[in-house]
N, C-alpha and C positions, 0 to 999 in steps of 0.2 A: 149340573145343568145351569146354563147363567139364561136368566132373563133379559132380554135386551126389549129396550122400548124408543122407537123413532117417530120423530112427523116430519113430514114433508108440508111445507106450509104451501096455504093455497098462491093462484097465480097471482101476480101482478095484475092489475085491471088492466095495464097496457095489452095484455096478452087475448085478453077478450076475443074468442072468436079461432085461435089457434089451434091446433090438435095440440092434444094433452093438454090443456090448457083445466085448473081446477079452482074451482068457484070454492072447496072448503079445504079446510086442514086435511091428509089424512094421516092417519095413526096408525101404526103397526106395533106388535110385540109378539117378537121371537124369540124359541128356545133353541141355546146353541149348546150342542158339547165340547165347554172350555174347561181344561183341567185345572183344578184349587191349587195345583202346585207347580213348581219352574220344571222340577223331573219329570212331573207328566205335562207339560208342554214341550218340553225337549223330545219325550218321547212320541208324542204327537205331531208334532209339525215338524221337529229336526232343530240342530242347534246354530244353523244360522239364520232360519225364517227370527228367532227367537231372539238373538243378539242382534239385528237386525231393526227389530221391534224395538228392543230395548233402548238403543241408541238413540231411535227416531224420536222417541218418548223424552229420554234423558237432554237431547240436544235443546228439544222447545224449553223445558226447564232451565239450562244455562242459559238461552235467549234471554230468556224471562228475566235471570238475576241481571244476565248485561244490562237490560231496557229497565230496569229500576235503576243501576247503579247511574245510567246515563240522566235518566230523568231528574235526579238526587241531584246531580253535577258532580259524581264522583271524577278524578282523575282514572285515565287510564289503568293505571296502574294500582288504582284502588278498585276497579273492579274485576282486574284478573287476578286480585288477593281474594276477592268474593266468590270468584267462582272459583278457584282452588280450595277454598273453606267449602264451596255446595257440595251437600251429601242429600240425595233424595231421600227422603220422607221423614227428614229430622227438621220438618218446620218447623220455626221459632212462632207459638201460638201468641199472637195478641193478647192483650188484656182485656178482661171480660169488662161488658159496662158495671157491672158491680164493685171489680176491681176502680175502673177510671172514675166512677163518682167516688168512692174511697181518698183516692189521691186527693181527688178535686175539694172535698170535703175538710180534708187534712189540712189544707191549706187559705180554708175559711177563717173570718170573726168570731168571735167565741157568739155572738149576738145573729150573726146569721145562721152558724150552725142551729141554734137553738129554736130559729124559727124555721130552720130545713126539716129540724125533727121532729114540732108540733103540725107538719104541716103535713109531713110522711106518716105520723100517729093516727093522723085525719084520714087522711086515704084508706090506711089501711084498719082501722075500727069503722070506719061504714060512711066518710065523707063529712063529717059536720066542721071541723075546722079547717077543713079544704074550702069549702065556701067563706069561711072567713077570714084565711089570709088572702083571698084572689080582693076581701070585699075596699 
C-alpha cells in the first residue's frame, strides 16, 4: 500500500467570491494499492499502461540533461553525447559541504588554516574562541 499525500493550495484572492473558490490549503492523503514491483505492475495494470509511464517519466529526465547541457553552453552535439551517457538513477551525487570545505580548506595558508581550526575548536567545545576570533 503507497501513501500518497496532496494539497491543493488555496484560491487566488482574485477569485474571491467564485464557487469553489478556497480561503485555505486543503490536504489530502491517500492509500492506493501500487505494487513494490515492475511484475506486479505489469500484472496489475498491463504492459503498456507501464512502458507508457515509463517513457513519460524517462522523457522529463532527458529534457532535464538537454536544458542543463544548453544552460552550460554545451554544443549540440555535446549534449546528445550526454544523453546517450543518461542512465536513470545512476546520478552522479554532489559533494557533501563536508567534502567542498575539505577541498576549500586544502587550498588555504598554513596561517588561516590554523585559525579556521581554533575557531572550529571554539564552536565546537562550547563557544569561547568563536567569540574571540569574530572580536
Amino acid at each position: 500500500m503507497l501513501t500518497i499525500k496532496t494539497t491543493l493550495p488555496k484560491s487566488p484572492d482574485s477569485e474571491k467570491g467564485k464557487e469553489g473558490y478556497r480561503a485555505t490549503d486543503r490536504q489530502v492523503s491517500v492509500n492506493w494499492d501500487c505494487p513494490d514491483t515492475l511484475k506486479g505492475m505489469v500484472e496489475k495494470f498491463g504492459e503498456q499502461i507501464c512502458v507508457a509511464h515509463l517513457r513519460s517519466a524517462l522523457t522529463i529526465n532527458v529534457q532535464a540533461v538537454a536544458r542543463k547541457g544548453m544552460a552550460d553552453g554545451k554544443s549540440d552535439k555535446e549534449i546528445q553525447d550526454a544523453v546517450n551517457k543518461y542512465k536513470p538513477g545512476l546520478k552522479v551525487r554532489g559533494k557533501s559541504p563536508q567534502e567542498k570545505l575539505a577541498d576549500q580548506f586544502a587550498k588555504m595558508p598554513a596561517d588561516q588554516k590554523a585559525a579556521l581550526l581554533a575557531q572550529l575548536t571554539g564552536i565546537a567545545g562550547g563557544g569561547k574562541e568563536k567569540k574571540a576570533a569574530h572580536a
